[in-house]
C-alpha positions as a LaTeX table, in Angstrom:
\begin{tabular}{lrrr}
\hline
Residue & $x$ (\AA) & $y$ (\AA) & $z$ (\AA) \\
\hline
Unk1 & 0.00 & 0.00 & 0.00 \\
Unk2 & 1.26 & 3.77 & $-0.62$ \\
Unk3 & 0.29 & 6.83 & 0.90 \\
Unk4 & 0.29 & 10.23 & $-0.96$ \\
Unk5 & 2.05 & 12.42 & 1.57 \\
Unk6 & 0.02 & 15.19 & 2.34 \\
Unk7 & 0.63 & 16.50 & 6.12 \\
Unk8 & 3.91 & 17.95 & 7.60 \\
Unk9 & 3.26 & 14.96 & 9.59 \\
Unk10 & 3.59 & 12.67 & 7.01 \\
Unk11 & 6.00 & 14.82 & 5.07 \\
Unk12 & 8.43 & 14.60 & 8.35 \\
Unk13 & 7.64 & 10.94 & 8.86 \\
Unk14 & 8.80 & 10.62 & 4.90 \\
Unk15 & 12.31 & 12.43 & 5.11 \\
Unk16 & 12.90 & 10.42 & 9.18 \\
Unk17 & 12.46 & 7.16 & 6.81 \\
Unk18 & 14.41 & 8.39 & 3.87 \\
Unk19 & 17.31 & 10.00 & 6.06 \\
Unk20 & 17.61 & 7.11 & 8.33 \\
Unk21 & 18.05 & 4.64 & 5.10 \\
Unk22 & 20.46 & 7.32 & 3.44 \\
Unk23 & 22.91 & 7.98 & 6.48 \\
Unk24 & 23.13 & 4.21 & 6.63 \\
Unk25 & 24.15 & 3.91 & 2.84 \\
Unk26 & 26.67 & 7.10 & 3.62 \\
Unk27 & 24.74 & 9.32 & 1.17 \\
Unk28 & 24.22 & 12.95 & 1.70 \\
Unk29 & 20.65 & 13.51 & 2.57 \\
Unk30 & 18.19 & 15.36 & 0.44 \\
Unk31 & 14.59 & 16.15 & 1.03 \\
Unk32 & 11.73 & 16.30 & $-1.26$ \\
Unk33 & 11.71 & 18.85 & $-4.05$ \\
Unk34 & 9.35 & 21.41 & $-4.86$ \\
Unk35 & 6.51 & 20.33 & $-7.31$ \\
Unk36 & 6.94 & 16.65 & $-6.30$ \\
Unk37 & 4.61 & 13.75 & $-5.46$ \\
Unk38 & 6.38 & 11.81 & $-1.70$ \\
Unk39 & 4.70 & 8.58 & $-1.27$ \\
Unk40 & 4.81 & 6.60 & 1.62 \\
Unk41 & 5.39 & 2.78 & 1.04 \\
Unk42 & 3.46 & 0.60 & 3.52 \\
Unk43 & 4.35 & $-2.74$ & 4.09 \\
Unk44 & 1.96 & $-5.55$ & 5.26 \\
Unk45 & 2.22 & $-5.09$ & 8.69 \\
Unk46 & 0.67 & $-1.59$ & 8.08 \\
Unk47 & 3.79 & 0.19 & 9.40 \\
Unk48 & 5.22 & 2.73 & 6.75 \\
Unk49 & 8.64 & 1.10 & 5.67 \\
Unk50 & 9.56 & 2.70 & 2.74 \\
Unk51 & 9.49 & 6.34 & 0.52 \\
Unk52 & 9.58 & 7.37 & $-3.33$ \\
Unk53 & 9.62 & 10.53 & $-4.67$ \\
Unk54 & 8.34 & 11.80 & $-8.19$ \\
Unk55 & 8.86 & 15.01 & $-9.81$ \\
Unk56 & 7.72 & 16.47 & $-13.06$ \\
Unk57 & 10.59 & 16.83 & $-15.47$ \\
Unk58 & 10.40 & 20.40 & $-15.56$ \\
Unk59 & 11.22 & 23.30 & $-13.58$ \\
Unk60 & 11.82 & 21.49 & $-10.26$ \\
Unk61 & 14.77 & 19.22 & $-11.80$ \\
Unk62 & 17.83 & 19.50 & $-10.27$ \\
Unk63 & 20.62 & 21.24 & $-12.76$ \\
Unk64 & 22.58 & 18.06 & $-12.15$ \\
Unk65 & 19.70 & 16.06 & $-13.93$ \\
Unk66 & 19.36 & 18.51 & $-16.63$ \\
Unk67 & 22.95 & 18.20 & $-17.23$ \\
Unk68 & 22.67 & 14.68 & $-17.42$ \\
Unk69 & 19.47 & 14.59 & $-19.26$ \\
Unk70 & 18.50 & 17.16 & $-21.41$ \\
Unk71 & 20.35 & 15.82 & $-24.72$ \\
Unk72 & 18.22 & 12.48 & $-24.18$ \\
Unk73 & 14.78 & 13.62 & $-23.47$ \\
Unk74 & 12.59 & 13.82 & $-26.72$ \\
Unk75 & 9.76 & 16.23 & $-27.54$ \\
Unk76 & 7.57 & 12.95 & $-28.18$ \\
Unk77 & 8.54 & 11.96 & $-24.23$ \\
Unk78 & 6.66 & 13.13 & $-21.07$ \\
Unk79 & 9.19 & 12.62 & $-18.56$ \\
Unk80 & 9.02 & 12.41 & $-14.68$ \\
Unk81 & 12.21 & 12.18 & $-12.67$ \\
Unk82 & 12.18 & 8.88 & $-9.90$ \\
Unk83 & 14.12 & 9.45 & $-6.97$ \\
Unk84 & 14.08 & 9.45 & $-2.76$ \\
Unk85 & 14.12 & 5.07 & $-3.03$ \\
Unk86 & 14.47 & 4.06 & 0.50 \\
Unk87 & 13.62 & 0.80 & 2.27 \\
Unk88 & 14.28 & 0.45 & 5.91 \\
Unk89 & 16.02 & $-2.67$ & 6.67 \\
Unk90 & 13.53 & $-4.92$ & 8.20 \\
Unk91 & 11.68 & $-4.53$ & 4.89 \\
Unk92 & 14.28 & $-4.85$ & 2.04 \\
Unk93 & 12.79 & $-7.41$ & $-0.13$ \\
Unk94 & 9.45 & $-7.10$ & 0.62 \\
Unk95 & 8.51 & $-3.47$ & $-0.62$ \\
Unk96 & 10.28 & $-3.20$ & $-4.37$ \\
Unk97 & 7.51 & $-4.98$ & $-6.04$ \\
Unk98 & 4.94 & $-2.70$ & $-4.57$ \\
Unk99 & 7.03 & 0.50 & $-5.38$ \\
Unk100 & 7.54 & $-0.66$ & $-8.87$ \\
Unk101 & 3.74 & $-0.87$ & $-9.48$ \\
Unk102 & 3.36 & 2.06 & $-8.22$ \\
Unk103 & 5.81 & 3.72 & $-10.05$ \\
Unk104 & 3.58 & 1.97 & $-13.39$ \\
Unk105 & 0.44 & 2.97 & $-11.86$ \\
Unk106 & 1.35 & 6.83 & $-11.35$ \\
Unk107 & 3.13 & 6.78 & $-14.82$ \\
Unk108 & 0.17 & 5.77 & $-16.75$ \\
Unk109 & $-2.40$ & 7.41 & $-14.83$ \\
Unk110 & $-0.11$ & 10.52 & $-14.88$ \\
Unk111 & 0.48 & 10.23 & $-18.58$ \\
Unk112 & 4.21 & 10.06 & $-18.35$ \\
Unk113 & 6.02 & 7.44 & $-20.82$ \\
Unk114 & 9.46 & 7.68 & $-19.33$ \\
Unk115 & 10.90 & 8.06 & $-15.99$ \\
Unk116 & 14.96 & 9.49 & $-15.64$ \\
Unk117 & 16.82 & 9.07 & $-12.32$ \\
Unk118 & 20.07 & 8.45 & $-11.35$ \\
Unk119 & 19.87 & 4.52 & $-9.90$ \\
Unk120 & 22.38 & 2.26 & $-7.78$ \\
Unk121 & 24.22 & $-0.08$ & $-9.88$ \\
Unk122 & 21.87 & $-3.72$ & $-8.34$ \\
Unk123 & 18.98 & $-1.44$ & $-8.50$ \\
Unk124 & 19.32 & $-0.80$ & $-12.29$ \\
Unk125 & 19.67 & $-4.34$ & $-12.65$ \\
Unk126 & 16.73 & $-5.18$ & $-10.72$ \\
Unk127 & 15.07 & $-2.95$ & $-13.88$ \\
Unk128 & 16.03 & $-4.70$ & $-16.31$ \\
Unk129 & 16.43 & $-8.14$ & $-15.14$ \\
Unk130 & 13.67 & $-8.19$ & $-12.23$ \\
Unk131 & 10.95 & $-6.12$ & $-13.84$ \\
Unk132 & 11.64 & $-6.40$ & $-17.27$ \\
Unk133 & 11.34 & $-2.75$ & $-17.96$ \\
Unk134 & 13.50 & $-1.58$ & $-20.45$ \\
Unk135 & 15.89 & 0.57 & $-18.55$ \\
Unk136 & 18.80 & 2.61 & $-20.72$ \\
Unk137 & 21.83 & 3.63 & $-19.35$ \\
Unk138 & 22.44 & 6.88 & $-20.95$ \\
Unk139 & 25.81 & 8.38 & $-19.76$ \\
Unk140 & 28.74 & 6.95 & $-18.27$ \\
Unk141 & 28.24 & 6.25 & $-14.41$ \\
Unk142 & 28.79 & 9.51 & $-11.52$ \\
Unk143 & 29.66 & 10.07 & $-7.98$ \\
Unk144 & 26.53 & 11.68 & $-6.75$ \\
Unk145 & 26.15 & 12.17 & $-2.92$ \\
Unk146 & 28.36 & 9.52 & $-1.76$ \\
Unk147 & 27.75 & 6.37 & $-4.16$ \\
Unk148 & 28.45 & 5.43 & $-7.60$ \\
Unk149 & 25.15 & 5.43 & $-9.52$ \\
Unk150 & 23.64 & 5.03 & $-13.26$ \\
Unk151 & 21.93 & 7.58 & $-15.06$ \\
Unk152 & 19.06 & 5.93 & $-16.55$ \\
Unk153 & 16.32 & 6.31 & $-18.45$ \\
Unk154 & 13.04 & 3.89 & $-18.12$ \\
Unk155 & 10.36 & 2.92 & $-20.67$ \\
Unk156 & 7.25 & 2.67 & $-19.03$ \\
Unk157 & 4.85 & 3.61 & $-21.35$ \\
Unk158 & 6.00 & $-0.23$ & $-23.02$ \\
Unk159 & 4.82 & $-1.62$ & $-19.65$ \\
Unk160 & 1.39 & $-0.08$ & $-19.18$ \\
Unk161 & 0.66 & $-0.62$ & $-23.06$ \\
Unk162 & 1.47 & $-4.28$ & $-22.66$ \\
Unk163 & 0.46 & $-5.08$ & $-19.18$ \\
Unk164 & $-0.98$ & $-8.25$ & $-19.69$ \\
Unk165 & 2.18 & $-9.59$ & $-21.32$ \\
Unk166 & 3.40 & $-12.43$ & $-18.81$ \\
Unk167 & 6.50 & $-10.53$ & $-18.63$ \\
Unk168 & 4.75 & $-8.12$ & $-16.19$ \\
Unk169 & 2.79 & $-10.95$ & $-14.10$ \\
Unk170 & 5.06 & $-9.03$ & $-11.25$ \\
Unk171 & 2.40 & $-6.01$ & $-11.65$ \\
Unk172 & $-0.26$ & $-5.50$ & $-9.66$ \\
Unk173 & $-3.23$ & $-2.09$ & $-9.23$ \\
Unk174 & $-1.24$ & $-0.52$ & $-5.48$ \\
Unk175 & $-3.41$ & 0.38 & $-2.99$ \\
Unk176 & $-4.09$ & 3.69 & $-1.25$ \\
Unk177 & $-4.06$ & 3.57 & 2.30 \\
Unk178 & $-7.37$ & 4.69 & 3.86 \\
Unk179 & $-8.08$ & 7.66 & 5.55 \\
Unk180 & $-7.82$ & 6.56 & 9.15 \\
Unk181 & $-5.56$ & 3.83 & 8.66 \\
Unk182 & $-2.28$ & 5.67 & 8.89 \\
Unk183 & $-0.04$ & 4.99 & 11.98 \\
\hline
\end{tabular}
């Protein structure tokens, strides 16, 4: 289940998650942009164990990403940028099927075909190989905020259009938590 964040409850509760994750990975922290969607990522337990971030590929990108995009994106694309992945421990493996759908769901019902971000090397894999979402590495790999990542670029319109191809038996419709629900 996800969780739009909405409150500066929920907005701190998103960033504690995301900042806890990030110090442990040695990153330099980073908190949500303006003009962005923060989702909450609930595990089964009903306890929020994860975060993901989506912005609009627009005036809210970061002039790093513009550098490292702008000479890929095409006028046919409507691009979002993917970013603020974080799992706490005690969930890894049990919440990156549930962000992925909802990172198909929010694409198609957002009208965005491609998603950029700048992704850890076994998470780019886990794209590609896991998924089966054709993910592009477009530009030799960086040292951004403390780890060597990917620039990539994702084709997702190729997964909503052909969601019934057994390729994407991994996808599922995400569920919204309920008002009321949220701990």
């Amino acid at each position: 289940m996800y969780k739009l964040v909405k409150s500066q409850k929920e907005r701190d509760l998103f960033h504690q998650i995301k900042k806890s994750v990030w110090d442990e990975k040695g990153f330099d922290m980073e908190y949500g942009k303006e003009g962005s969607d923060l989702y909450l990522i609930y595990a089964e337990d009903g306890v929020p164990g994860g975060t993901f971030e989506f912005t609009p590929y627009s005036r809210f990108t970061a002039p790093i990403m513009k550098e490292l995009f702008n000479d890929v994106i095409q006028k046919d694309m409507r691009v979002m940028e993917i970013d603020s992945f974080a799992v706490l421990p005690q969930y890894r493996g049990k919440l990156g099927r549930q962000i992925m759908c909802l990172v198909i769901d929010y694409a198609q019902k957002n009208g965005y075909t491609h998603a950029i971000g700048i992704s850890d090397p076994a998470v780019f894999r886990s794209f590609n190989n896991t998924y089966q979402i054709r993910t592009i590495q477009v530009k030799e790999k960086i040292w951004y905020k403390g780890a060597e990542v990917i620039p990539a670029l994702l084709h997702l319109k190729e997964v909503y259009d052909n969601i019934e191809d057994e390729k994407f038996s991994w996808f599922t419709r995400p569920n919204e938590m309920r008002k009321g629900v949220f701990i």
